[in-house]
C-alpha positions as CSV (number, residue, x, y, z in Angstrom):
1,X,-4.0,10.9,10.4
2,X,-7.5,12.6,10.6
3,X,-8.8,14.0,7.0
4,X,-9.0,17.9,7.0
5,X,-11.2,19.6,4.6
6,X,-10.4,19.2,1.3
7,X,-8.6,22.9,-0.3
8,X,-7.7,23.8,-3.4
9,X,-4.2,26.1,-2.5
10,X,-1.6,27.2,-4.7
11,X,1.5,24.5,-4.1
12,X,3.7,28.1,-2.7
13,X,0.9,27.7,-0.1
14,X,1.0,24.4,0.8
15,X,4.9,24.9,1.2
16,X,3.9,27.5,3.6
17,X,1.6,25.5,5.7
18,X,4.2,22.6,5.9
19,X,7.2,24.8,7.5
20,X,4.6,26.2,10.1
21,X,3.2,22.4,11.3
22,X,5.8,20.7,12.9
23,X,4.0,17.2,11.8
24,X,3.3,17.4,8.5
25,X,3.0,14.8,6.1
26,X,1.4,13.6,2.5
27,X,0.3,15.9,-0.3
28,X,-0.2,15.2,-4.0
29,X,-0.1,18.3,-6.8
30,X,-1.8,18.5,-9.8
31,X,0.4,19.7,-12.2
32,X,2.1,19.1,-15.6
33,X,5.0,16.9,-15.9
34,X,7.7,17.3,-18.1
35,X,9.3,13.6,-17.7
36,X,12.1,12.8,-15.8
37,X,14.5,15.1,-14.4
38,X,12.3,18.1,-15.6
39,X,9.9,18.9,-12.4
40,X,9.8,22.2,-11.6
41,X,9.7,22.1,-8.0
42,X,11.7,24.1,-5.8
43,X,13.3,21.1,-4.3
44,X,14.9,20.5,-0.8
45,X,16.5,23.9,0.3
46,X,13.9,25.7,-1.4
47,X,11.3,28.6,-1.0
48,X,10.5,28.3,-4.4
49,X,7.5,26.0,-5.3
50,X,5.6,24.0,-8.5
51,X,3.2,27.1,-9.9
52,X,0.8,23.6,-9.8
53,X,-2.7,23.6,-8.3
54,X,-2.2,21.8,-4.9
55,X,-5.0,19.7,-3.5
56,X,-4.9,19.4,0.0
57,X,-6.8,16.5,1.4
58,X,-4.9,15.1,4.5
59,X,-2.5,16.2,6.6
60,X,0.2,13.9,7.7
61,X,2.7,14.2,10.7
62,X,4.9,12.2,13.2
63,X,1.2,12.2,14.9
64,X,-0.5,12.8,11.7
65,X,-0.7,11.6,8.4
66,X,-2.2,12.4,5.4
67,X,-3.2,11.3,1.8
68,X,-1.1,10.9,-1.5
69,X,0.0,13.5,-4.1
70,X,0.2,12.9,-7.6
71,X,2.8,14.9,-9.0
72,X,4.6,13.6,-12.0
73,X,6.6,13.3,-8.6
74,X,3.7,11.2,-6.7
75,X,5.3,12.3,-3.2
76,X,4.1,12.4,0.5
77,X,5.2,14.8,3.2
78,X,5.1,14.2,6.4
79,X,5.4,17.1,9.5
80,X,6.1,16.5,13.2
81,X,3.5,17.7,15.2
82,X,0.0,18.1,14.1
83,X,-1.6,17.1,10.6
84,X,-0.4,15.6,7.3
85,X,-1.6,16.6,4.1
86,X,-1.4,14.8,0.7
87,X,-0.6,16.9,-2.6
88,X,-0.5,15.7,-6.2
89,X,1.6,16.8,-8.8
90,X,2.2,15.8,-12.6
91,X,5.4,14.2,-11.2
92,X,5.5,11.1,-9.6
93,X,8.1,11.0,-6.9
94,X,9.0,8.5,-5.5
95,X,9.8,5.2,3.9
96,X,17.3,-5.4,10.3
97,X,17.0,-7.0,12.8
98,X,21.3,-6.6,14.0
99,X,21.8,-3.3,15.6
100,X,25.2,-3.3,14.2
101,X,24.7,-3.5,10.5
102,X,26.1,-0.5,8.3
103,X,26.4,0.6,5.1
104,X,29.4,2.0,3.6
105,X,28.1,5.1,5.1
106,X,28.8,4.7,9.1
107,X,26.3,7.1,7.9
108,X,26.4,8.1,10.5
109,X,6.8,10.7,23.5
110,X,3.9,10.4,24.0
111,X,2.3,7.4,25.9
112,X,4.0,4.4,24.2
113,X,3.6,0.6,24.5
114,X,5.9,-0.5,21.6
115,X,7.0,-3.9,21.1
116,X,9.5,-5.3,19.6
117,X,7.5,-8.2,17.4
118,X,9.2,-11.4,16.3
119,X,7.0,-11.7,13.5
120,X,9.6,-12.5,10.2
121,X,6.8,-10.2,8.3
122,X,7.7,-7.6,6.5
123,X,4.3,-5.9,6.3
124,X,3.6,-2.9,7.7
125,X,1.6,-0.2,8.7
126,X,1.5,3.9,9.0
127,X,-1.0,5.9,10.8
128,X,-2.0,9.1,12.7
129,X,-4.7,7.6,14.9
130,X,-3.5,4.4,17.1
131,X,-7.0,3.0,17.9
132,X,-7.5,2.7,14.0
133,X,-4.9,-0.3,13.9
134,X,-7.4,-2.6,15.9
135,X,-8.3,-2.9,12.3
136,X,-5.3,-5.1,11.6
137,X,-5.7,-7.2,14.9
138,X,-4.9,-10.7,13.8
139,X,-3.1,-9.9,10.6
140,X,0.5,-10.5,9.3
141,X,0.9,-6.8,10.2
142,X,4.5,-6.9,12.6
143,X,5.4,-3.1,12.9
144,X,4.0,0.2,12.7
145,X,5.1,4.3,13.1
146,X,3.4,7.6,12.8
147,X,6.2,9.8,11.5
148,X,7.0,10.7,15.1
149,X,9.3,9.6,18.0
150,X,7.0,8.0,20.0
151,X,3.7,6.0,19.0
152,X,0.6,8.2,20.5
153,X,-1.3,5.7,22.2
154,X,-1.0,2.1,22.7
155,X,0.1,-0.4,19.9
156,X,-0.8,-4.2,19.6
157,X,2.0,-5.9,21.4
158,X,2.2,-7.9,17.9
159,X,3.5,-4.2,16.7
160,X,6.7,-3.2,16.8
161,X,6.6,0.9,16.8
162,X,9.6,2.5,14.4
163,X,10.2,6.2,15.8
164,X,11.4,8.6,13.0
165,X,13.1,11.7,13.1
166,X,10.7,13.4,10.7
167,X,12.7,16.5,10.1
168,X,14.9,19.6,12.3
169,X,11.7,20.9,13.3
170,X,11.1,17.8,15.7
171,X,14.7,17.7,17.2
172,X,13.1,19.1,20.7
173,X,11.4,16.0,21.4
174,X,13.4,13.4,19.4
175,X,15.9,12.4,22.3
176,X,13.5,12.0,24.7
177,X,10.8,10.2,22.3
178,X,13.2,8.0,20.8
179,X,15.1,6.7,24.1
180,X,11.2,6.1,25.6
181,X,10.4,4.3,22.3
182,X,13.4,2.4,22.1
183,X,13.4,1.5,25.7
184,X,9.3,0.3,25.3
185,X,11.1,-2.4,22.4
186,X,11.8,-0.2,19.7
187,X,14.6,-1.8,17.1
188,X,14.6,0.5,14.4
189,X,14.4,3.6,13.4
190,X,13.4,6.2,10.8
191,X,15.6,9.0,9.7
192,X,14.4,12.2,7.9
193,X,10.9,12.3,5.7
194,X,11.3,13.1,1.9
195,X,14.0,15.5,2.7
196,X,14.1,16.2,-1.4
197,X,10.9,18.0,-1.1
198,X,10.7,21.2,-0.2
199,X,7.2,20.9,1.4
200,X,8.4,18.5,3.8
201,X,11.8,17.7,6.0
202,X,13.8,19.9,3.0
203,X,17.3,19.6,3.8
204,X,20.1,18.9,1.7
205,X,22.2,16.0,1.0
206,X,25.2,17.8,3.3
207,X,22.8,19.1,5.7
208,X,21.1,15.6,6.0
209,X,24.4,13.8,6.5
210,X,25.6,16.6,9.0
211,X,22.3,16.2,11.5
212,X,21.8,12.5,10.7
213,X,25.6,11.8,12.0
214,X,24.7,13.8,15.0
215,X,21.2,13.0,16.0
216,X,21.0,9.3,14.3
217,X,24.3,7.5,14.4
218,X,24.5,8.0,18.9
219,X,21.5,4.9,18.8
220,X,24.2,2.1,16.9
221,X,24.4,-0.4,18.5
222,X,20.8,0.2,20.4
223,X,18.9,-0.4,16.9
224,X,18.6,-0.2,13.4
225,X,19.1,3.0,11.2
226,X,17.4,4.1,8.2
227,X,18.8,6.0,5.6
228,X,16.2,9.6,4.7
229,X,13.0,8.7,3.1
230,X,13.5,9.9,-0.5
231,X,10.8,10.1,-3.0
232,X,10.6,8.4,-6.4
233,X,10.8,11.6,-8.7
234,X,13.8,11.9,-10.3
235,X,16.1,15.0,-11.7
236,X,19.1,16.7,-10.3
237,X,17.5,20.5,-10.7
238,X,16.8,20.5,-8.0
239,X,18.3,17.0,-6.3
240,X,15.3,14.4,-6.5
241,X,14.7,10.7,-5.4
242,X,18.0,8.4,-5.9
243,X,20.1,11.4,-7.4
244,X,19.5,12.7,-3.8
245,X,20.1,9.8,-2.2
246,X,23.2,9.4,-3.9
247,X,24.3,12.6,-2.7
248,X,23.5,12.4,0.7
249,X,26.0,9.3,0.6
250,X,28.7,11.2,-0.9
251,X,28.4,13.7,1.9
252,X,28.5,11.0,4.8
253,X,32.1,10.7,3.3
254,X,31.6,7.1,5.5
255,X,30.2,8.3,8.3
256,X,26.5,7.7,8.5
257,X,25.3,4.4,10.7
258,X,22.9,3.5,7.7
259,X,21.6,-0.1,7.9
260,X,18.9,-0.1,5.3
261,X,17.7,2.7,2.7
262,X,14.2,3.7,3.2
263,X,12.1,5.1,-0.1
264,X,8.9,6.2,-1.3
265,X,6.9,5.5,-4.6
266,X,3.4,6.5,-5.6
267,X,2.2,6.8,-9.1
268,X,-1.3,5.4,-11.6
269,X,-2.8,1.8,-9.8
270,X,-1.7,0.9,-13.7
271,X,2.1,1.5,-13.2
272,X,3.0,-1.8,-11.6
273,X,5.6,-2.1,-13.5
274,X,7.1,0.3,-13.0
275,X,7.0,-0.1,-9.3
276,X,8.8,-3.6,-9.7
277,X,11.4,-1.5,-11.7
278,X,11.6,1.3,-8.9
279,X,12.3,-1.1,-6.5
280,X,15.2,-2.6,-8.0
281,X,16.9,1.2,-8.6
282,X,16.6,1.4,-4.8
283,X,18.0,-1.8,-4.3
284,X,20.5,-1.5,-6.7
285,X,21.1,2.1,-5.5
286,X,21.3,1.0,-2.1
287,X,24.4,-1.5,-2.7
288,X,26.5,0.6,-4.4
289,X,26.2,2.6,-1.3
290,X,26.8,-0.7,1.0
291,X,23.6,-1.1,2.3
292,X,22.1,-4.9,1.8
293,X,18.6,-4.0,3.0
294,X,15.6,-1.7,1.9
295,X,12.2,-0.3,3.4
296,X,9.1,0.8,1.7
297,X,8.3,3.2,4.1
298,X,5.5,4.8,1.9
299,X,3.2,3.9,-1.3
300,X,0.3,4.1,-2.9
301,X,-1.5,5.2,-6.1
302,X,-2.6,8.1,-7.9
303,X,-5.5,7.0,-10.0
304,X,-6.9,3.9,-11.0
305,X,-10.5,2.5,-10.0
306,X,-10.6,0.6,-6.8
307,X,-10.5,-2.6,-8.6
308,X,-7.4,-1.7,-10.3
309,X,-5.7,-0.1,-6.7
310,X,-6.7,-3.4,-5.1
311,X,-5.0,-5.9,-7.6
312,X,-1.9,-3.1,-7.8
313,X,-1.4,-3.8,-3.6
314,X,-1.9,-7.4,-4.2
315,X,0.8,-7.8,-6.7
316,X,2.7,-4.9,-5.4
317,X,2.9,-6.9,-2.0
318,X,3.3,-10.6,-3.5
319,X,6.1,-8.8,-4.8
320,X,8.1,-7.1,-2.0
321,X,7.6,-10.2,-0.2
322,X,9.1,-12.3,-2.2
323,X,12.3,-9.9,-2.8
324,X,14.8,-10.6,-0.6
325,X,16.4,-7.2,-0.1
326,X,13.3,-5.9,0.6
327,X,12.6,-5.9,4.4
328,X,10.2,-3.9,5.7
329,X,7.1,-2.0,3.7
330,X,4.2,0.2,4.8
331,X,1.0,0.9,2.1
332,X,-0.3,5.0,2.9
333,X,-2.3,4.6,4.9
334,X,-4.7,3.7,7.8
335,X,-7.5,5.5,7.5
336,X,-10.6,6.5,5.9
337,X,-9.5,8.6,2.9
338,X,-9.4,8.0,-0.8
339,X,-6.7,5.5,-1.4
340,X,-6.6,4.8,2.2
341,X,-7.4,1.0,4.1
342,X,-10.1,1.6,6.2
343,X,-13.8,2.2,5.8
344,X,-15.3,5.2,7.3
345,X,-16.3,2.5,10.0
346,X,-13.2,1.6,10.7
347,X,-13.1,-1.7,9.2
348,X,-10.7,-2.8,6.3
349,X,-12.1,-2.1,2.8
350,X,-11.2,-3.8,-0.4
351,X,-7.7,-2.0,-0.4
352,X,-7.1,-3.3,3.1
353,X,-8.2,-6.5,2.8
354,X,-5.9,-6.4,-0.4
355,X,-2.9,-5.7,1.4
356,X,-3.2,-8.4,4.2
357,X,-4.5,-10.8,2.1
């Protein structure tokens, strides 16, 4: 994703902005917290917004991401056609190999040069810009997606591209994207981005099982399915994070092709353990619901020197590699902005040389 200028916008603004980009991604707010289950935001299904101070510094998207929020929700939003943005908030919220796998839900395009890698890593990457991954050339890195249905440009045939269906706003070029994708060696993909947030896919738990039985489960048996991206804030006023995801299962009534559940965390460089703990909610989460695997799709931090966000991706990493349930994770993001893995030359800085160390 490129940076845009950085703005200081209400958060109703920033909702505005997201529904009008069809690709938009990460925002962080800056605003109080209450603890958990007390954010005020609108929530998926929503007009209504935080009355935080929103700073916008990226924009993300199926072509474009962006950088983190830091709500007492830390979430990330992702649209489906043009820029991401990042938003932080005094709440921090929390994206298989068979092509048959399910969970107890049958929950049921552009130039592309996916592949499908063989690599048995599990590290991965998310971007907006494809010619920014030549970064990682020669790294454990062994997939890659954009929040779109097709990759944007040409990947590293080490790569395997993951197309997402980022939201209903990107449904007129998800059949097509997804079929070239999957046909270039796709054999996975994403459903719906941080459909609990309002500033992003926004759907609810029925609507989200409706559209994902109708426009996800079709590729079973083709590839691997994702459950929504949900975020790691927590409260059911509106439906946040797990209490969300929960729903979404209830409404698949059995029906969703789900084959592993995809999240997102960001909170303080300081938090690692609480990280290690939101992990295990998913992956608990995720097998009462029938579903073995997980994917980090998303994470980063908040605060924290770059010292301190540099040892939190090194343990945060030893640490999802060495869970089993854990498959597949992605560190927001490559690219040049605060938090991010690159240097504004395009080589890996101490955060990116943290995460494929």
């Amino acid at each position: 994703m490129s940076p845009i200028t950085s703005n200081i916008v209400t958060i109703l603004a920033l909702s505005s902005t997201a529904l009008a980009l069809p690709r938009f991604h990460r925002h962080q707010v800056d605003g109080a917290w209450g603890g958990a289950g007390s954010w005020s935001w609108g929530g998926q299904g929503s007009d209504s917004s935080p009355s935080a101070v929103v700073t916008t510094t990226q924009a993300e998207s199926p072509a474009a991401e962006a950088t983190t929020t830091t709500t007492s929700v830390t979430t990330a939003a992702v649209a489906t056609s043009a820029a991401e943005t990042t938003t932080t908030a005094s709440v921090t919220v929390h994206t298989s190999t068979s092509s048959t796998a399910s969970s107890t839900a049958s929950t049921s395009t552009a130039s592309s040069s996916s592949s499908s890698s063989s690599s048995s890593s599990k590290l991965g990457l998310s971007y907006n810009t494809a010619s920014l991954l030549s970064a990682f050339d020669g790294s454990d890195a062994a997939w890659a997606y954009n929040w779109a249905a097709t990759p944007d440009g040409t990947l590293s045939s080490d790569l395997e591209f993951v197309p997402m269906l980022w939201g209903l706003k990107t449904l007129d070029v998800w059949a097509d994207g997804v079929a070239s994708s999957i046909a270039s060696g796709s054999k996975h993909v994403l459903s719906f981005n941080e459909p609990d947030l309002s500033a992003q896919s926004n759907l609810e738990p029925a609507a989200a099982a409706e559209n994902h039985i109708k426009y996800l489960n079709p590729l079973a048996g083709q590839v691997e399915i994702g459950s929504p991206a949900v975020t790691n804030g927590a409260g059911t006023s509106p439906l946040l994070g797990l209490d969300w995801l929960n729903s979404f299962f209830d409404s698949c009534d059995g029906k969703c092709q789900v084959d592993f559940v995809a999240f997102h965390w960001y909170d303080a460089a300081t938090n690692i353990d609480g990280f290690k703990s939101h992990v295990q909610d998913v992956i608990d989460a995720a097998a009462n619901n029938g579903v073995s695997k997980v994917w980090l799709t998303e994470f980063g931090t908040t605060s924290g020197t770059d010292d301190e966000k540099a040892s939190f991706i090194s343990e945060a990493t030893d640490f999802l590699d060495s869970t089993a349930a854990v498959e597949r994770y992605a560190y927001f993001m490559v690219g040049d902005g605060s938090g991010q893995l690159l240097s504004s030359s395009g080589t890996l800085n101490t955060l990116g040389e943290a995460y494929v160390s």
